[in-house]
C-alpha positions in Angstrom: -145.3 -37.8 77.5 -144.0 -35.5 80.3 -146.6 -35.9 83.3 -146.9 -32.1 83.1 -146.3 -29.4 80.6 -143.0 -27.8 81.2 -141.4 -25.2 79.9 -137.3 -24.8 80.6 -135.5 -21.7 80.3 -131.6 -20.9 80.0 -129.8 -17.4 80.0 -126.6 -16.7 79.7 -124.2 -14.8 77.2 -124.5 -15.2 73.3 -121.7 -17.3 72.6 -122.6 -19.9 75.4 -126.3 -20.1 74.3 -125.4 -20.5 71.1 -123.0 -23.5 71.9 -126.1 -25.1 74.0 -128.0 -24.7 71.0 -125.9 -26.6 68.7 -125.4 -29.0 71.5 -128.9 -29.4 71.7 -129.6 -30.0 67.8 -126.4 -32.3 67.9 -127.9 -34.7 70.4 -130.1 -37.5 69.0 -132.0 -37.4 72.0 -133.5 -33.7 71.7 -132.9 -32.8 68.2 -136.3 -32.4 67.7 -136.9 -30.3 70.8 -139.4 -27.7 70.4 -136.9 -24.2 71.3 -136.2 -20.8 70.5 -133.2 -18.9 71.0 -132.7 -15.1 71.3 -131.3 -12.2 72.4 -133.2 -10.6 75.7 -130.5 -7.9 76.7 -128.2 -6.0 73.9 -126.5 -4.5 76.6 -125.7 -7.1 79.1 -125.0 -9.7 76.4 -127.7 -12.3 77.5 -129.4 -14.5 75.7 -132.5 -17.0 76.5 -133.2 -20.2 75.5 -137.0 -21.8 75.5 -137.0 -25.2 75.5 -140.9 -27.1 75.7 -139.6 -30.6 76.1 -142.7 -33.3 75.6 -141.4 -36.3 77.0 -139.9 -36.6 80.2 -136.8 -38.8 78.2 -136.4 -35.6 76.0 -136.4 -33.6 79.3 -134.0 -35.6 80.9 -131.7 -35.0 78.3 -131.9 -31.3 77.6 -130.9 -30.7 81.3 -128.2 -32.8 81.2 -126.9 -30.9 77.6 -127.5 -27.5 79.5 -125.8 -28.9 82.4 -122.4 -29.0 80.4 -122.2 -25.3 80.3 -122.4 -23.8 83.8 -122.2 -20.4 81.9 -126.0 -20.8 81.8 -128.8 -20.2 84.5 -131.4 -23.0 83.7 -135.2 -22.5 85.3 -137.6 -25.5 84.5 -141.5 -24.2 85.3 -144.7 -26.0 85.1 -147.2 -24.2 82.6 -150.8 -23.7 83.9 -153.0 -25.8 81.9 -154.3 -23.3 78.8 -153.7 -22.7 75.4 -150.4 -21.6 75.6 -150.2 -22.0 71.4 -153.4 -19.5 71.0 -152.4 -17.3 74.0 -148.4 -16.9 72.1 -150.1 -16.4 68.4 -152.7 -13.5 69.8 -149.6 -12.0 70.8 -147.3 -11.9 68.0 -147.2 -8.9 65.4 -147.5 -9.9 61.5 -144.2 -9.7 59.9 -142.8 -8.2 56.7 -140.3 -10.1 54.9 -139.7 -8.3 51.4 -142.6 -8.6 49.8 -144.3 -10.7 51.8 -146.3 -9.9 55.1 -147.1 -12.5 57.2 -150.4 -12.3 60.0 -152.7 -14.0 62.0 -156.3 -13.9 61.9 -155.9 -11.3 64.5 -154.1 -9.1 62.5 -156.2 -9.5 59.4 -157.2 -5.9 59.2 -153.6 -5.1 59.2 -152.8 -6.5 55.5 -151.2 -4.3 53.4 -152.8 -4.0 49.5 -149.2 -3.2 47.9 -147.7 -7.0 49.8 -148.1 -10.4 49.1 -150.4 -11.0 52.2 -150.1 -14.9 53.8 -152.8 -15.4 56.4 -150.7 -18.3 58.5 -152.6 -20.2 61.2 -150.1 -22.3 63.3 -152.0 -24.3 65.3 -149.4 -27.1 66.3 -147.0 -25.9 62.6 -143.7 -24.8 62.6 -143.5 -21.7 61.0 -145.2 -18.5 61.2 -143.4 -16.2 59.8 -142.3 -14.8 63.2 -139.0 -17.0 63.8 -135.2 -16.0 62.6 -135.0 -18.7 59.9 -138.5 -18.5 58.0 -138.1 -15.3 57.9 -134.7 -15.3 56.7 -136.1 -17.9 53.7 -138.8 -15.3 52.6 -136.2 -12.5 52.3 -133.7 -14.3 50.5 -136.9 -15.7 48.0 -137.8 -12.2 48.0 -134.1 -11.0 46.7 -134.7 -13.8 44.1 -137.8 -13.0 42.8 -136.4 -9.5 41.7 -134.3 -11.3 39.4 -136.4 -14.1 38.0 -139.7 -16.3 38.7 -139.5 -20.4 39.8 -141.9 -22.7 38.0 -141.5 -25.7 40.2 -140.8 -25.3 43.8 -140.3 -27.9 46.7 -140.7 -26.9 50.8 -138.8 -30.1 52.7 -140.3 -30.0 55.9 -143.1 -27.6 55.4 -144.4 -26.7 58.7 -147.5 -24.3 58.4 -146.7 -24.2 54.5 -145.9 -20.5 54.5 -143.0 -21.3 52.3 -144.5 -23.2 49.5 -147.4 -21.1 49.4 -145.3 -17.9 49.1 -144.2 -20.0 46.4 -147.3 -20.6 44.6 -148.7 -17.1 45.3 -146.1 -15.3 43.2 -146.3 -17.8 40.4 -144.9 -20.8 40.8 -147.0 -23.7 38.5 -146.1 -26.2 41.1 -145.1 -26.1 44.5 -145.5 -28.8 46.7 -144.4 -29.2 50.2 -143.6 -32.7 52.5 -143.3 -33.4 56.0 -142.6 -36.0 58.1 -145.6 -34.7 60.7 -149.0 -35.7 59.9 -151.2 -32.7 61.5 -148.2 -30.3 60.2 -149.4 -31.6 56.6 -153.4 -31.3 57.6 -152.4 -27.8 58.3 -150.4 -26.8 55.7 -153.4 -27.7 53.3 -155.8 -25.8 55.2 -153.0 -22.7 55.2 -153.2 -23.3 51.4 -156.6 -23.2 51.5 -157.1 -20.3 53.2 -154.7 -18.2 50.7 -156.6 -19.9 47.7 -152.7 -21.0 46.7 -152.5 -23.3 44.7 -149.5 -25.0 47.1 -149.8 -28.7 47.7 -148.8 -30.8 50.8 -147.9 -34.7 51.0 -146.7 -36.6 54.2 -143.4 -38.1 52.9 -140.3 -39.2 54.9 -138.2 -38.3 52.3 -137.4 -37.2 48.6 -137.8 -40.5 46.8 -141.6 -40.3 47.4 -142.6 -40.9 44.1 -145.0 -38.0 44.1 -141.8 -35.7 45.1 -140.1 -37.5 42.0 -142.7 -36.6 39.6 -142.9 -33.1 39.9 -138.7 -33.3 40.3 -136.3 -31.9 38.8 -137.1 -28.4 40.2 -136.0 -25.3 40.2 -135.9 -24.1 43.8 -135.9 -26.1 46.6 -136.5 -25.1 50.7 -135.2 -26.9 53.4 -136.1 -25.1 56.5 -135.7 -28.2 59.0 -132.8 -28.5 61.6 -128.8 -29.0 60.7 -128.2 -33.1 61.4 -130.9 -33.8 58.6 -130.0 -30.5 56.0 -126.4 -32.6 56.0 -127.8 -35.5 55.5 -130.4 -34.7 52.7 -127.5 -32.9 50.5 -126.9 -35.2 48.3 -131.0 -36.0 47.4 -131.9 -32.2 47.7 -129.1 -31.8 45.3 -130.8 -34.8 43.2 -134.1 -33.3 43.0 -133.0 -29.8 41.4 -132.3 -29.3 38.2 -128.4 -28.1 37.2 -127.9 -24.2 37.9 -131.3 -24.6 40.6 -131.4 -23.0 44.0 -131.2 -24.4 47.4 -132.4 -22.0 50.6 -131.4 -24.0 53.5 -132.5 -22.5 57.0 -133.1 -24.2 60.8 -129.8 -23.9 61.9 -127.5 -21.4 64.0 -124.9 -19.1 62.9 -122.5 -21.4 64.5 -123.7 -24.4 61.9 -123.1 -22.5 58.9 -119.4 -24.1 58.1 -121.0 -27.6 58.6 -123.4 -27.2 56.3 -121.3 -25.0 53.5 -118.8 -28.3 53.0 -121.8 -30.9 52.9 -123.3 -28.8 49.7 -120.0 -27.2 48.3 -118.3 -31.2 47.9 -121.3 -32.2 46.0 -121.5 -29.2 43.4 -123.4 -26.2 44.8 -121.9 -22.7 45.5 -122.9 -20.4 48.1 -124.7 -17.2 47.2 -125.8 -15.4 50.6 -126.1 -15.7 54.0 -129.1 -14.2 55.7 -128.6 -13.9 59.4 -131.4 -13.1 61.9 -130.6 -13.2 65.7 -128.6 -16.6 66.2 -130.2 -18.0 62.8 -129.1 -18.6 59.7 -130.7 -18.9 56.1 -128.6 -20.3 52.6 -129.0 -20.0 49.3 -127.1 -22.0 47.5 -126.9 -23.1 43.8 -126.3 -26.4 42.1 -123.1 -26.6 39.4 
């Protein structure tokens, strides 16, 4: 662990950031970095990346990735010690995506009666509702919806479980969510819990978990995760879905779109729509 918490910062314009980005998510040794990326003035074409390194190996590295584009202007800070996590969530506004509206507990009053309301409490998830890519997977589930319901849905990498339990709250009979990240799991299940959604959630490192396999084959599956592993779960996504199924793929940058495309399209799937929020990008795909 780093000695201190840190958090890094990077500005510079779109393009460059966007670069970093992929730069960052292509290196082994941060791919798992903890960072946002946005746009923080339209005008002046600057965007920022937030890095939160936790090691000081994982630190190390990111400044020596960011190094390689001297477009940038990197800051590393120390953060007070506080509950930085509580402190961001009292701050953020719920978020409507289609039908669904996604809040805090500080926002409960908020909650619309005509939405699909999903109380999401983070804690130390990915995935409130708030970030370019889950938000892009509940508007494209959204667009779905309109057209027909899915009975058996699978969230890879489930975060704060806001996908799954969409899921289950608008009718799917099973939807089940896995993550490599033990409290991510606990709090996914407590989310679940909370929205009295039937959603379930399993630690599992990967799709051949045999209680993945015996809900499989399924009809939708989301893979909100990061780009190295979306390429390199195609072929077992494409295993667990059944023929003419749909694949929303998200946690990746506009720039990783082509990447991604080939790795599905050479093993069956077509592409549907692209959803792009900010830098990020959400799939949906469907199997031949």
């Amino acid at each position: 662990m780093t000695a201190d918490a840190v958090q890094t910062v990077a500005r510079g314009p779109r393009a460059v950031a966007e670069a970093a980005a992929a730069a960052i998510d292509a290196d082994p040794a941060t791919e798992a970095l903890t960072y946002s990326i946005l746009e923080e003035d339209e005008d002046r074409d600057v965007w920022r990346i937030d890095a939160f390194p936790t090691t000081t190996d994982e630190q190390a590295a990111l400044i020596e990735t960011l190094a390689g584009f001297p477009a940038l202007r990197v800051a590393t800070q120390k953060l007070a010690d506080a509950d930085w996590l509580a402190m961001a969530l009292s701050g953020l506004p719920p978020v409507r995506a289609g039908r669904f509206f996604v809040y805090g507990a500080h926002d409960k009053g908020l909650a619309p009666p005509s939405a699909v309301n999903l109380r999401i409490e983070a804690g130390a998830a990915f995935g409130t509702g708030h970030h370019g890519t889950t938000g892009g997977c509940l508007v494209a589930y959204d667009t779905l919806l309109k057209r027909r319901g899915f009975s058996r849905v699978l969230d890879v990498g489930c975060g704060t479980g806001v996908l799954a339990i969409a899921a289950a709250r608008t009718g799917s009979a099973v939807a089940l969510g896995t993550d490599i990240d033990g409290p991510s799991v606990r709090i996914a299940n407590e989310n679940a819990r909370l929205n009295r959604a039937s959603a379930r959630f399993v630690y599992a490192s990967g799709l051949n978990d045999r209680r993945v396999r015996a809900k499989a084959p399924y009809d939708l599956v989301f893979a909100n995760i990061l780009a190295p592993p979306l390429v390199a779960l195609a072929q077992d996504i494409k295993g667990t879905l059944k023929p003419g199924g749909v694949a929303i793929l998200s946690g990746l940058l506009r720039t990783q779109e082509r990447r991604i495309v080939a790795a599905y399209v050479s093993r069956g799937f077509r592409l549907e729509r692209r959803i792009h929020r900010d830098a990020w990008a959400a799939l949906v795909l469907r199997r031949g």
